[in-house]
DOPA-775598 format. One record per residue (C-alpha): chain; z, x, y; residue number from 1. Coordinates in Angstrom, 2 decimals. Example, Ala and Ser with C-alpha at 12.3 -4.5 7.8 and 13.67 -1.06 7.14 Angstrom:
BEGIN
('A'; (7.80; 12.30; -4.50); 1),
('A'; (7.14; 13.67; -1.06); 2),
END
This chain:
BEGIN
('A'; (-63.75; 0.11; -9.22); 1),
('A'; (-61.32; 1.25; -12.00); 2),
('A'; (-63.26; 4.75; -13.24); 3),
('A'; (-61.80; 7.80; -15.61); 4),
('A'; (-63.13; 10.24; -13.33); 5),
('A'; (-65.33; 13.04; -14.10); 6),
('A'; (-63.54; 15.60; -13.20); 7),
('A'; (-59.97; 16.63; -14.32); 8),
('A'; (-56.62; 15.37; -11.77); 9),
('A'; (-56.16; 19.02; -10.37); 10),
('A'; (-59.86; 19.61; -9.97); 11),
('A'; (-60.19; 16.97; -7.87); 12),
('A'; (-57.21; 17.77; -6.26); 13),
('A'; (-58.45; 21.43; -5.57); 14),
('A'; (-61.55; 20.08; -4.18); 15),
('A'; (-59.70; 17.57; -1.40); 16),
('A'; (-57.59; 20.41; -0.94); 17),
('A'; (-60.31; 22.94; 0.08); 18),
('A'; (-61.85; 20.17; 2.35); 19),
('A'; (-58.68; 20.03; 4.32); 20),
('A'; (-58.00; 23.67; 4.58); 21),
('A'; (-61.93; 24.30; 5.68); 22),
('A'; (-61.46; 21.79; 8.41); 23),
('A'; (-65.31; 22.30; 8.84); 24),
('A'; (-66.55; 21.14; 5.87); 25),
('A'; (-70.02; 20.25; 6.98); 26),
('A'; (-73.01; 18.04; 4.90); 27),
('A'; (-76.83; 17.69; 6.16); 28),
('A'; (-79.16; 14.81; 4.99); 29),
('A'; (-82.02; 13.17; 6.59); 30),
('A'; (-81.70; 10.35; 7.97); 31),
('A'; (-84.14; 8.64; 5.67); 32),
('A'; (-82.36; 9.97; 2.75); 33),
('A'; (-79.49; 8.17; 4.31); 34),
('A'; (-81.34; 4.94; 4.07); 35),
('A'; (-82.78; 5.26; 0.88); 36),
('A'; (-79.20; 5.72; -0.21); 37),
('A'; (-77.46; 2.76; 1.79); 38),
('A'; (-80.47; 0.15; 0.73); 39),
('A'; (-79.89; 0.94; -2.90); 40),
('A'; (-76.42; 0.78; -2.59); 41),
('A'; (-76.77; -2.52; -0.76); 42),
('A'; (-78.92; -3.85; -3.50); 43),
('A'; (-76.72; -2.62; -6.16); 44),
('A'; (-73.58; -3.73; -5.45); 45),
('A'; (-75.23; -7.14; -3.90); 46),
('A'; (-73.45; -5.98; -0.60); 47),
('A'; (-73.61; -8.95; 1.85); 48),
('A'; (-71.08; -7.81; 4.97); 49),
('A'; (-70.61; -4.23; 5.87); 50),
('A'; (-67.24; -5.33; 6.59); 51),
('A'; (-66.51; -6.03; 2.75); 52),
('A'; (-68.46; -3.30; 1.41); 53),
('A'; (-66.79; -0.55; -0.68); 54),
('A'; (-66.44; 3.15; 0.41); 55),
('A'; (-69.19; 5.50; -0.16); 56),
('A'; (-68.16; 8.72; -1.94); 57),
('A'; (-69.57; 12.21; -0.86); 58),
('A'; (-69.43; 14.85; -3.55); 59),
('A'; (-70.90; 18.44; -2.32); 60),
('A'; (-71.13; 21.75; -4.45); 61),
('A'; (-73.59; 24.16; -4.03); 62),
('A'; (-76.67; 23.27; -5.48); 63),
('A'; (-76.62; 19.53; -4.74); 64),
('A'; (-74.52; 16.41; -2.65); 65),
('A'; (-73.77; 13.23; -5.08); 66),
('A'; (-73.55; 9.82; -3.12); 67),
('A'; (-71.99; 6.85; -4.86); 68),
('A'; (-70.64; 3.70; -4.51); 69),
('A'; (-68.68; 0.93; -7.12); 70),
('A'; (-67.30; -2.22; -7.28); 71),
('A'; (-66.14; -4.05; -10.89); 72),
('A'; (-69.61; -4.96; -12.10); 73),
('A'; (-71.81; -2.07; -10.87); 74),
('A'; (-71.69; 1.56; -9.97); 75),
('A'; (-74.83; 3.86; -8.32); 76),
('A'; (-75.55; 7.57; -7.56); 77),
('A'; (-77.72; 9.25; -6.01); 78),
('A'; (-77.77; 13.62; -6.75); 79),
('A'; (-79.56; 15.29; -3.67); 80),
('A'; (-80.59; 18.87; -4.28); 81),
('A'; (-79.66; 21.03; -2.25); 82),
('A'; (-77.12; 23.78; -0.69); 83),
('A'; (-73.83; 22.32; 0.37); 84),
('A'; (-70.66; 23.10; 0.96); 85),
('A'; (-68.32; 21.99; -1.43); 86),
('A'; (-66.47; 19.09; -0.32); 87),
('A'; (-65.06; 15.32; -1.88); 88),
('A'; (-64.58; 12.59; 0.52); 89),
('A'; (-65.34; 8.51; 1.05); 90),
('A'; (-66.79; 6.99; 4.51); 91),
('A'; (-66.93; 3.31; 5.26); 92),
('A'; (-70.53; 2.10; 4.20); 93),
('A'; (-71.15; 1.20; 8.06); 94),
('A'; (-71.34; 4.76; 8.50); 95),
('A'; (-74.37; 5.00; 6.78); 96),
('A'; (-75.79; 2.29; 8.47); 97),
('A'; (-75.15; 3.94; 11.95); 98),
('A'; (-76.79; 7.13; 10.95); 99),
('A'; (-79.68; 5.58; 8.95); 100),
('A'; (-83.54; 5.85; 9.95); 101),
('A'; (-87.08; 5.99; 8.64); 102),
('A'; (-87.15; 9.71; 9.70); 103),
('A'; (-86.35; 12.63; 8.60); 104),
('A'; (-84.15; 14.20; 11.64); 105),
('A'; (-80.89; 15.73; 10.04); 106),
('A'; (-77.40; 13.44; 9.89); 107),
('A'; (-74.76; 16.57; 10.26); 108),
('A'; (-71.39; 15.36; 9.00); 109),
('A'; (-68.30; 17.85; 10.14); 110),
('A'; (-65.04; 16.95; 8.87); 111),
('A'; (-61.73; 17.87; 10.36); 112),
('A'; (-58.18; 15.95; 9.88); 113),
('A'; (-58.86; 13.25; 7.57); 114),
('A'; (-62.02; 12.06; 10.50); 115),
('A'; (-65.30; 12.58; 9.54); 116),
('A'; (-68.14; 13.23; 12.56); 117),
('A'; (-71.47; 12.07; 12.33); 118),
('A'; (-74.30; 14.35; 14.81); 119),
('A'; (-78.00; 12.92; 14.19); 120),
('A'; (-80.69; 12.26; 17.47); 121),
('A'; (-82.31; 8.95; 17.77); 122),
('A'; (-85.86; 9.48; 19.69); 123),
('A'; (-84.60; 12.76; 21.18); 124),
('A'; (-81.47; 11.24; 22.20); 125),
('A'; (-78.66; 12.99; 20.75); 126),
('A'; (-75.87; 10.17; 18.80); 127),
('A'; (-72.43; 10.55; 17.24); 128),
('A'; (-69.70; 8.65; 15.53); 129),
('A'; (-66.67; 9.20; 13.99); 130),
('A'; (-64.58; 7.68; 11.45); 131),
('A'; (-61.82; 7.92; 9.33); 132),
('A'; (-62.08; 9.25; 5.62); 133),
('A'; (-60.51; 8.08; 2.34); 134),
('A'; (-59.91; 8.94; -0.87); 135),
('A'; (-63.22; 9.56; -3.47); 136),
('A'; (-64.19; 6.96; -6.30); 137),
('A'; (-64.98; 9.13; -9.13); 138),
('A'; (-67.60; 7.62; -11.75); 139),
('A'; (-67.07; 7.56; -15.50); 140),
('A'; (-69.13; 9.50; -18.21); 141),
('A'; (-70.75; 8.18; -21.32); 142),
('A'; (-68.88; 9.22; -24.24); 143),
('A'; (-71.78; 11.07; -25.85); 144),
('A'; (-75.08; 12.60; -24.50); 145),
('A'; (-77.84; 10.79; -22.80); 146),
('A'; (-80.85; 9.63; -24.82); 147),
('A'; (-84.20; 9.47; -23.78); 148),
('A'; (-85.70; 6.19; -23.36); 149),
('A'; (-89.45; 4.44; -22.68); 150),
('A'; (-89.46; 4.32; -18.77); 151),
('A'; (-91.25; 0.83; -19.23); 152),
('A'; (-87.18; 0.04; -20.13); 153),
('A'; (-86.71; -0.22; -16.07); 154),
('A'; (-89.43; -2.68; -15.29); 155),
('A'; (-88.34; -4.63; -18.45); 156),
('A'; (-84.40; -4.67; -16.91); 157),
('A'; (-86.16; -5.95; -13.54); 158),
('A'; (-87.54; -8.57; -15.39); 159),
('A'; (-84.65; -9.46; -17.62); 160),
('A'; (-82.40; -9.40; -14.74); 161),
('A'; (-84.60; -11.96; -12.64); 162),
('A'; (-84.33; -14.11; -15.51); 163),
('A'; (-80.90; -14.34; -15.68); 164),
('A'; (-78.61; -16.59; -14.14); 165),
('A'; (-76.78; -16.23; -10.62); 166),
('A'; (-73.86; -17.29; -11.82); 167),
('A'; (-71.30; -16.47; -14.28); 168),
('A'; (-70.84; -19.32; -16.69); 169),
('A'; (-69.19; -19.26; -20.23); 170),
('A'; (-72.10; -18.31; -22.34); 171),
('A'; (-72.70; -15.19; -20.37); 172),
('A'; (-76.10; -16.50; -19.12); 173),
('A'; (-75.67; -13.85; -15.97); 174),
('A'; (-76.34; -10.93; -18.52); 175),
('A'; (-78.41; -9.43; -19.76); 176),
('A'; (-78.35; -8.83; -23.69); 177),
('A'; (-79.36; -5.21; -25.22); 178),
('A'; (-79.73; -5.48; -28.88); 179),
('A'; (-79.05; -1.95; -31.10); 180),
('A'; (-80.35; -3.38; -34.40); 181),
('A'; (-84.08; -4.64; -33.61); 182),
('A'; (-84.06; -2.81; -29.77); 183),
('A'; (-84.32; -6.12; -27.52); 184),
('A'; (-84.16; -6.83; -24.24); 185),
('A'; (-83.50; -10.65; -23.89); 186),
('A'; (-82.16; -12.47; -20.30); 187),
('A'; (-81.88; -16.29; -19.91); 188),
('A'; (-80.72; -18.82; -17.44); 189),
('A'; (-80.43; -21.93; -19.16); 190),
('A'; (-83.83; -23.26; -18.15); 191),
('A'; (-86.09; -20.21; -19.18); 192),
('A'; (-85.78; -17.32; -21.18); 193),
('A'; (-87.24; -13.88; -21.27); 194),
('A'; (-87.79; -11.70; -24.42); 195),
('A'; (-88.74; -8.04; -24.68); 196),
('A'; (-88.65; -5.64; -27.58); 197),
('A'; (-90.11; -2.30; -28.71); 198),
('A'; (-87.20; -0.37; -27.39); 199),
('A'; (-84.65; 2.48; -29.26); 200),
('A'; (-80.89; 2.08; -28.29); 201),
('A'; (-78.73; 4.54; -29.73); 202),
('A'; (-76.15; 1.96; -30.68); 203),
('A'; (-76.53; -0.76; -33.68); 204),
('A'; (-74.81; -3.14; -31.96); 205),
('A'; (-75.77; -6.41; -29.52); 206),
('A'; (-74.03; -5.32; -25.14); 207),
('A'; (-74.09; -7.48; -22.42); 208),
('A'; (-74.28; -6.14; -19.45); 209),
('A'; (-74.48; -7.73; -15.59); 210),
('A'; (-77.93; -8.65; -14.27); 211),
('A'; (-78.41; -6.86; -11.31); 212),
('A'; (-81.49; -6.63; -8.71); 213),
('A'; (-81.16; -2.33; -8.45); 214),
('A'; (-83.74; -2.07; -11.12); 215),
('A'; (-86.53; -4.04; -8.75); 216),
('A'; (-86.23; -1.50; -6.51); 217),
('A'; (-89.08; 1.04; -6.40); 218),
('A'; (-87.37; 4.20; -6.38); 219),
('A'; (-85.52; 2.71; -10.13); 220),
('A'; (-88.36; 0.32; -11.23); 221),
('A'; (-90.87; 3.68; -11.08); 222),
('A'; (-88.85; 6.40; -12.49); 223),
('A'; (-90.69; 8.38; -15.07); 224),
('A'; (-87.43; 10.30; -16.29); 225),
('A'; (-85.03; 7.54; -17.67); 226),
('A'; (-82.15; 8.35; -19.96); 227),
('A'; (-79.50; 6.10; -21.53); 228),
('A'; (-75.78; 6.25; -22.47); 229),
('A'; (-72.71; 4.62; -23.23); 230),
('A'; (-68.64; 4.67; -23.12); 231),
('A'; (-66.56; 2.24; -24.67); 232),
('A'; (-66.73; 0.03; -21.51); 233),
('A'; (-69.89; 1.03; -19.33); 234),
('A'; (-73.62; 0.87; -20.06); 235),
('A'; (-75.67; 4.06; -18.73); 236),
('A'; (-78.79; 4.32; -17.17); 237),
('A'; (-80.44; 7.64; -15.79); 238),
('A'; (-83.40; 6.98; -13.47); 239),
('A'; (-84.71; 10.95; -12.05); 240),
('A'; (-82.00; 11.78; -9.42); 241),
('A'; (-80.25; 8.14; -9.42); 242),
('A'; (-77.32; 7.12; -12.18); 243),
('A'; (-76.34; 3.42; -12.87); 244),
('A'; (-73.21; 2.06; -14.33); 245),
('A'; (-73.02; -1.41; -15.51); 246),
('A'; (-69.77; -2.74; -16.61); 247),
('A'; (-69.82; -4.39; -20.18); 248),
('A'; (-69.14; -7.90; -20.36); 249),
('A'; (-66.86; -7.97; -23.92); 250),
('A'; (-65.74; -11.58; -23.48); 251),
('A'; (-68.89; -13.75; -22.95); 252),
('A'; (-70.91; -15.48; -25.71); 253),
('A'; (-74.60; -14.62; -25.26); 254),
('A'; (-76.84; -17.88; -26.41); 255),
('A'; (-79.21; -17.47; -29.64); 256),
('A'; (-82.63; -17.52; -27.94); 257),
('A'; (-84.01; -16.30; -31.04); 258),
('A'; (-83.86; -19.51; -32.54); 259),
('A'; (-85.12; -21.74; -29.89); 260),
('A'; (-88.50; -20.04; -28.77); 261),
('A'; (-91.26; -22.16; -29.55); 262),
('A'; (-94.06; -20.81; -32.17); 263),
('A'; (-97.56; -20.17; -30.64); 264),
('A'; (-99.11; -21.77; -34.33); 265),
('A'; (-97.26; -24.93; -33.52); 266),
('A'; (-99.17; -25.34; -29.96); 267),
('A'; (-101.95; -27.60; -30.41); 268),
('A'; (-102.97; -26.98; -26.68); 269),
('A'; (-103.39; -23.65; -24.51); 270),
('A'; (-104.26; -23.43; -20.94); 271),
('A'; (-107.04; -20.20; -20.93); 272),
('A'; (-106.62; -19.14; -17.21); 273),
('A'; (-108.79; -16.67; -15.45); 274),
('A'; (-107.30; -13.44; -13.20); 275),
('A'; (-108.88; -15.44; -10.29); 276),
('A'; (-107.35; -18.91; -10.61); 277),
('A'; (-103.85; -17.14; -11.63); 278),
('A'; (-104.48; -15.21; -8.15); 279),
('A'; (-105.28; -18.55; -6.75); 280),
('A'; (-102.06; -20.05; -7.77); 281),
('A'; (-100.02; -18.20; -7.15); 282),
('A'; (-100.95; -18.09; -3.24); 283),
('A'; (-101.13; -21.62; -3.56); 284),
('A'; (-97.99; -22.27; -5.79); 285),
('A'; (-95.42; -22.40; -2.48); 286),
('A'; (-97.83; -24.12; 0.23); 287),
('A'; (-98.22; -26.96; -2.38); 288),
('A'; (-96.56; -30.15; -1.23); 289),
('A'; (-93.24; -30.92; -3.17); 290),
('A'; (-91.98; -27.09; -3.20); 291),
('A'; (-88.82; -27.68; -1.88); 292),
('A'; (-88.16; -30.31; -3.95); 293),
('A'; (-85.52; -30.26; -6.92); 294),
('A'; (-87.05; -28.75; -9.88); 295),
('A'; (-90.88; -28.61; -7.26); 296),
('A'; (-92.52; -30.59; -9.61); 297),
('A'; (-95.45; -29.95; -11.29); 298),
('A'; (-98.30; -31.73; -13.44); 299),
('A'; (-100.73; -29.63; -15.44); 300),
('A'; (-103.70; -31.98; -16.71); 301),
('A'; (-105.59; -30.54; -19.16); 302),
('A'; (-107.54; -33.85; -20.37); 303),
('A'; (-110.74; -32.31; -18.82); 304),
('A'; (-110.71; -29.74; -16.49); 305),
('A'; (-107.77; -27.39; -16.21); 306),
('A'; (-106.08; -29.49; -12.86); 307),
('A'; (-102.84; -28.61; -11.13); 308),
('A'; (-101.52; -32.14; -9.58); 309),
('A'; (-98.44; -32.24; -7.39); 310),
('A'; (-96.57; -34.94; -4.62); 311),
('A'; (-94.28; -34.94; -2.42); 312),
('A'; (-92.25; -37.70; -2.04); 313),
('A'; (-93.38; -38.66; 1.62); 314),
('A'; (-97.05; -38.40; 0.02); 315),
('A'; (-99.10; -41.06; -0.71); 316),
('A'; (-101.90; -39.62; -2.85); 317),
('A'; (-101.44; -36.28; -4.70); 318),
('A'; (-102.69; -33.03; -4.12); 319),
('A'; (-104.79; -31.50; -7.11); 320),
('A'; (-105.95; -27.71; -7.40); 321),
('A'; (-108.83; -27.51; -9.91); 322),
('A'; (-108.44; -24.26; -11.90); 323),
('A'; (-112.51; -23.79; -11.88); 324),
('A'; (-112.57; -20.81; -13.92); 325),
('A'; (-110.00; -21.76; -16.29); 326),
('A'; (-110.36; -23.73; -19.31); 327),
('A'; (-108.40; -25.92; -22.34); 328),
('A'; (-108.00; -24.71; -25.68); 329),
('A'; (-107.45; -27.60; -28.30); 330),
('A'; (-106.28; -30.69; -27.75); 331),
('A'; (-105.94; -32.89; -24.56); 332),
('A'; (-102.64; -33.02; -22.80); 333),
('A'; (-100.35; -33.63; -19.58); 334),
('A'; (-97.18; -31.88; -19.07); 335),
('A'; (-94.95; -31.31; -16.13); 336),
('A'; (-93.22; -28.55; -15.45); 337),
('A'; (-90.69; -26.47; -12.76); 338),
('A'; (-94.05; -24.80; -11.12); 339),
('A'; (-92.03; -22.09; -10.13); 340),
('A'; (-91.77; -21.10; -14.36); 341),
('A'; (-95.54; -21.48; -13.92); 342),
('A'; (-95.88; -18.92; -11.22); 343),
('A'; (-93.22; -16.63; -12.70); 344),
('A'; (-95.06; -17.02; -16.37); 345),
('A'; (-98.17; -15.64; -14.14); 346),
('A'; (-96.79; -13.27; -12.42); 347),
('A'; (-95.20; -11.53; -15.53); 348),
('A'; (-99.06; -11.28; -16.48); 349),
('A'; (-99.35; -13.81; -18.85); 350),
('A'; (-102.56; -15.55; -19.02); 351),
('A'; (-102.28; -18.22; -22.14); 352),
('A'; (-99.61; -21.19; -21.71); 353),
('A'; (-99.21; -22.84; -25.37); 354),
('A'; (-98.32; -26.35; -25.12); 355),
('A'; (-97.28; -28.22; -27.79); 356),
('A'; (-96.74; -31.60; -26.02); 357),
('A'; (-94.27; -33.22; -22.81); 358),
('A'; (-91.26; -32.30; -24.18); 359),
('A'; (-91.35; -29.01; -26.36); 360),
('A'; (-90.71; -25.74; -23.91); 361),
('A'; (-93.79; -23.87; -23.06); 362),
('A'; (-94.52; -20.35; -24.22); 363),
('A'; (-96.21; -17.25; -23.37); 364),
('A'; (-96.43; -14.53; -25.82); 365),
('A'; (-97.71; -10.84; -26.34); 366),
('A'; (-97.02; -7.58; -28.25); 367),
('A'; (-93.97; -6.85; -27.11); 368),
('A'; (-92.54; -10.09; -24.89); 369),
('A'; (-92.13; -13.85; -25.35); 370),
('A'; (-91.54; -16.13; -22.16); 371),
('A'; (-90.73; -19.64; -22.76); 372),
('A'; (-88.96; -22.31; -20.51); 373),
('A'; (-88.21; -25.92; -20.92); 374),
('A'; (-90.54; -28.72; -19.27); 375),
('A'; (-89.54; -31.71; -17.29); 376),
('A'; (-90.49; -34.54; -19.64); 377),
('A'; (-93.40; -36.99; -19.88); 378),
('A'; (-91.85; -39.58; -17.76); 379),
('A'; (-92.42; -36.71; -14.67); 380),
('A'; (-96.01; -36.60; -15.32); 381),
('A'; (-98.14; -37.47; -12.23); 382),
('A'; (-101.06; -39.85; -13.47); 383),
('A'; (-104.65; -38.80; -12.04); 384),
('A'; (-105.81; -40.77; -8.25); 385),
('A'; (-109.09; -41.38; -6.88); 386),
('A'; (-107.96; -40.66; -3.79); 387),
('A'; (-106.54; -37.36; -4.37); 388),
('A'; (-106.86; -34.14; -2.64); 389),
('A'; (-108.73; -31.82; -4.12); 390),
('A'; (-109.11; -28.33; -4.28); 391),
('A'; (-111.17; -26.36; -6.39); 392),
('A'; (-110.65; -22.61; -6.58); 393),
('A'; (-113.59; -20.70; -6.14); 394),
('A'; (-115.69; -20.07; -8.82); 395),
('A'; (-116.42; -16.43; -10.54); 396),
('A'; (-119.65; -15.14; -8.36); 397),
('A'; (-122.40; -15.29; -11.22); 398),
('A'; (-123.53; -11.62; -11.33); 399),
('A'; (-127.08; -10.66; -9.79); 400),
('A'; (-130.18; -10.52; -12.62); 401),
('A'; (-130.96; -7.22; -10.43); 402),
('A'; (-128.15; -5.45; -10.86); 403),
('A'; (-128.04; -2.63; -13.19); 404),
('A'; (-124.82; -4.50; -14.68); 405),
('A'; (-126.26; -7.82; -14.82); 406),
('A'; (-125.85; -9.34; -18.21); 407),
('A'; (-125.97; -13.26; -19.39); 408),
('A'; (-123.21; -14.11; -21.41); 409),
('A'; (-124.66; -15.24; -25.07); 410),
('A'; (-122.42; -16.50; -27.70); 411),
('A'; (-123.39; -14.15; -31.03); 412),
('A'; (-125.93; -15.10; -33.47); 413),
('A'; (-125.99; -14.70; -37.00); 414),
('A'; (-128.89; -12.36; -38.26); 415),
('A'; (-131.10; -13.97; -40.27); 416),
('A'; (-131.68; -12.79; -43.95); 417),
('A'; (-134.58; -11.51; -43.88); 418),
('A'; (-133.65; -9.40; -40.81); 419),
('A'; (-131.72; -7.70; -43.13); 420),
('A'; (-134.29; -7.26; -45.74); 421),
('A'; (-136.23; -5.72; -43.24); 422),
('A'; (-134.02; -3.30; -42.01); 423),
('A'; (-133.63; -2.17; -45.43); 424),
('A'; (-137.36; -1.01; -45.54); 425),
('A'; (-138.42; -4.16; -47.96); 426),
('A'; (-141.76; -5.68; -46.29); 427),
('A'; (-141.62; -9.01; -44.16); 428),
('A'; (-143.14; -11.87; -45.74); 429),
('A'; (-145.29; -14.23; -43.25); 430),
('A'; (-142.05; -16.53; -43.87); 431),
('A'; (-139.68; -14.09; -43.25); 432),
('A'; (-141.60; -13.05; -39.69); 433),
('A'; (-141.18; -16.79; -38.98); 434),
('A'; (-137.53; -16.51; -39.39); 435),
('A'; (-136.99; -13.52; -37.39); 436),
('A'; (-139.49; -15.47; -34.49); 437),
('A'; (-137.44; -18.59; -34.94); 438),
('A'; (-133.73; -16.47; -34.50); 439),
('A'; (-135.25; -15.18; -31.39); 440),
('A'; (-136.38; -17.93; -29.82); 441),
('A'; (-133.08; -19.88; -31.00); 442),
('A'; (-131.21; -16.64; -29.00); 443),
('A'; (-133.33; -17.10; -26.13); 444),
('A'; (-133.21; -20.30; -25.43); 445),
('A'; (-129.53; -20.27; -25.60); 446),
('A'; (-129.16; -17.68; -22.84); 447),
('A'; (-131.86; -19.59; -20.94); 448),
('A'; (-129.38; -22.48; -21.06); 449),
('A'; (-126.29; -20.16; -20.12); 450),
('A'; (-128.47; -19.05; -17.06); 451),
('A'; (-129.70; -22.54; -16.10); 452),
('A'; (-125.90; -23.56; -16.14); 453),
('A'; (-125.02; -20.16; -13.90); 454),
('A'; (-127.30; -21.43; -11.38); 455),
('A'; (-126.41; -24.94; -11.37); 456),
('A'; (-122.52; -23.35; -10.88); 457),
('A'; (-123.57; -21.82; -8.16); 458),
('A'; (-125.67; -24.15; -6.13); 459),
('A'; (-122.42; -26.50; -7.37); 460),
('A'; (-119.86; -23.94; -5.51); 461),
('A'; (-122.30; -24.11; -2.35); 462),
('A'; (-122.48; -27.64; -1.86); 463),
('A'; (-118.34; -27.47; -2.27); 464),
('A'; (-117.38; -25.00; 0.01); 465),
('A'; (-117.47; -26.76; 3.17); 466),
('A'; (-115.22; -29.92; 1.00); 467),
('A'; (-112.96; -26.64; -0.16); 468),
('A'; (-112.56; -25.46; 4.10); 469),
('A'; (-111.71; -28.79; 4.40); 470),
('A'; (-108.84; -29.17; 1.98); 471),
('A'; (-106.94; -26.11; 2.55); 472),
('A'; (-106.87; -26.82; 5.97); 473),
('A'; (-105.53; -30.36; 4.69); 474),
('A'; (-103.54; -28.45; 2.39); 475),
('A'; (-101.77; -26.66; 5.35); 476),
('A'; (-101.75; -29.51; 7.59); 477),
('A'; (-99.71; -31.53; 4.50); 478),
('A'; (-97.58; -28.06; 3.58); 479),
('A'; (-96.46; -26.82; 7.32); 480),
END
């Protein structure tokens, strides 16, 4: 990785030069620490062989060790408090995972002509290796200071960057896009798109910058003390003791998702769904027959009840999950989909999918974010079978009338008139006592009916649950 280095040419210099003099130099870490580092750096730098992995950098002073590792794209470091003797080398990244383990027992590395000697124990059992050091890769600086950003900017980069694309193409679609002027986040990959806003940068203008999977880890994704800067050709992000460097891409063309996400007003159909049944998917979602199909099909039917309908190609009837709990908002419709946007759309926390017919992209949409992705067309829409497999998820338990919570669920009435009269001191009338009887018994006969259908729900559910057994173990049978 081509850096300007932190430190000054002779200060560097100095510091190799003191290493080799020493001839002792010595650095402690835990093994864990080790392997926090190493699976970080692995993730980072999307580090596949340990044969073709970059050097790992050492940087000691007194009050701290820095660990890092670069290649074009992407640079990471870790800052370890603690006393150390100062020292500047590189090891090959299969030292670290020699050394590495879930416990804490101290990694002792002694230097001493240009070889570097690990000392750790391994259940009691005393271990060593040696190997050859090389020059240090020095990180650049941001031009400026670091300014503070909302830590919900890391999950949002874990999200952008799983939107993105996996390859590089010429609209940049492997980026992910920071814009200065309104502070969004926005990631696509041709076939969905991702947009996030609500944050400061201190620049004006749009960056792109490389997707890259570092932020889903949980020691970046969690950080409560994030910071952000920039140089003239590296993005900045501080995450507590960890530092990432992210290349800018200056030669891609970013698409204009702005101008293709779908309004919500336009929808004239919504698919409601319930925690439970998006729970219930989503285990469901990759047992489902036709997963490992191109584009794993999917049909959402939303002509009466909310039903997921999918096929393989070696099936003959289809395999339907009725979304129990769930319900449609507006107009009927069938559209067919990529499930795995479905599942993704879900798993971002999204509960509402606006439809506006087969062909239009669906969106999801909140205060801050807007997910949308492009369906597979009406000619991909399964058409409903008698002799389908179905599986209904289990409905919401209807909540005991003993319970200190218990509550029916009413829909609100209007006060009557002369309700109000009366609460403003004016005396009822014999008619307006016959109003006030007639609003409550209008009131309580609708949450008579609400209860009436709670119990016919639930002597529904138990006559289905042996049918339900039944199917997933179908469902299984048909998936394995």
């Amino acid at each position: 990785m081509r850096c300007v280095a932190v430190l000054p040419n002779d200060m560097l210099t100095n510091l190799v030069n003191l290493t080799n003099q020493t001839g002792d130099a010595v650095i402690e870490l835990s093994r864990k620490q080790i392997h926090v580092v190493r699976s970080t750096v692995r993730q980072a730098l999307g580090i596949t062989s340990a044969r073709r992995a970059p050097v790992v950098t050492f940087q000691a002073s007194s009050d701290a060790v820095l660990i890092r590792a670069a290649n074009d794209q992407v640079a990471v470091e870790c800052r370890i408090p603690g006393p150390q003797r100062p020292t500047c080398f590189s090891l090959p990244y299969e030292a670290l995972v020699t050394c590495e383990g879930r416990q804490a027992d101290v990694v002792r590395i002694e230097l001493a002509d240009e070889q570097a000697t690990l000392h750790w124990s391994d259940a009691g059992i005393p271990q060593s290796a040696q190997y050859a050091t090389s020059e240090p890769v020095l990180m650049s600086a941001p031009s400026g200071e670091f300014t503070l950003i909302d830590p919900q900017f890391l999950p949002a980069m874990a999200d952008a960057c799983d939107t993105a694309a996996s390859d590089s193409t010429r609209h940049a679609v492997n980026c992910v896009q920071l814009r200065g002027a309104d502070g969004q986040l926005a990631a696509t990959d041709g076939h969905q798109a991702l947009l996030q806003s609500g944050f400061r940068f201190p620049w004006d203008d749009e960056v792109l910058i490389p997707a890259s999977a570092v932020f889903a880890l949980k020691s970046i994704r969690t950080a409560r003390d994030v910071s952000i800067g920039r140089s003239n050709d590296w993005l900045f992000v501080r995450a507590n003791n960890w530092t990432i460097a992210l290349k800018i891409e200056k030669t891609g063309r970013f698409p204009a998702i702005d101008a293709h996400v779908p309004e919500v007003g336009a929808a004239g159909t919504t698919l409601a769904l319930s925690d439970e049944d998006a729970e219930f998917f989503v285990r469901a979602a990759k047992r489902m027959p036709g997963s490992e199909e191109a584009n794993a099909p999917l049909t959402l039917d939303l002509n009466g009840a909310a039903v997921v309908r999918v096929k393989s190609d070696d099936q003959a009837s289809p395999t339907e999950l009725v979304l129990s709990n769930s319900r449609r908002i507006g107009a009927e419709l069938k559209v067919s989909t990529d499930r795995k946007f479905v599942e993704r759309a879900l798993q971002l926390g999204f509960r509402a999918i606006h439809l506006r017919d087969a062909e239009t992209p669906a969106v999801c949409r909140d205060d801050r974010r807007s997910y949308f992705w492009a369906l597979l067309g009406k000619d991909s829409v399964l058409k409903s079978d008698a002799t389908a497999t179905r599986i209904e998820s289990p409905l919401r338990q209807p909540v005991s009338m003993t319970s200190p919570k218990a509550r029916i669920p009413m829909k609100p009435h209007p006060i009557p008139q002369t309700e109000k009269k009366q609460a403003a001191g004016q005396p009822p009338s014999i008619l307006a006592q016959a109003e006030v009887l007639q609003g409550t018994l209008r009131a309580a006969l609708n949450g008579t009916r609400e209860l009436i259908a709670a119990i016919k729900q639930r002597r529904k559910q138990n006559r289905l649950v042996e049918s339900t057994l039944r199917s997933l173990k179908e469902l299984e049978t048909i998936a394995a």
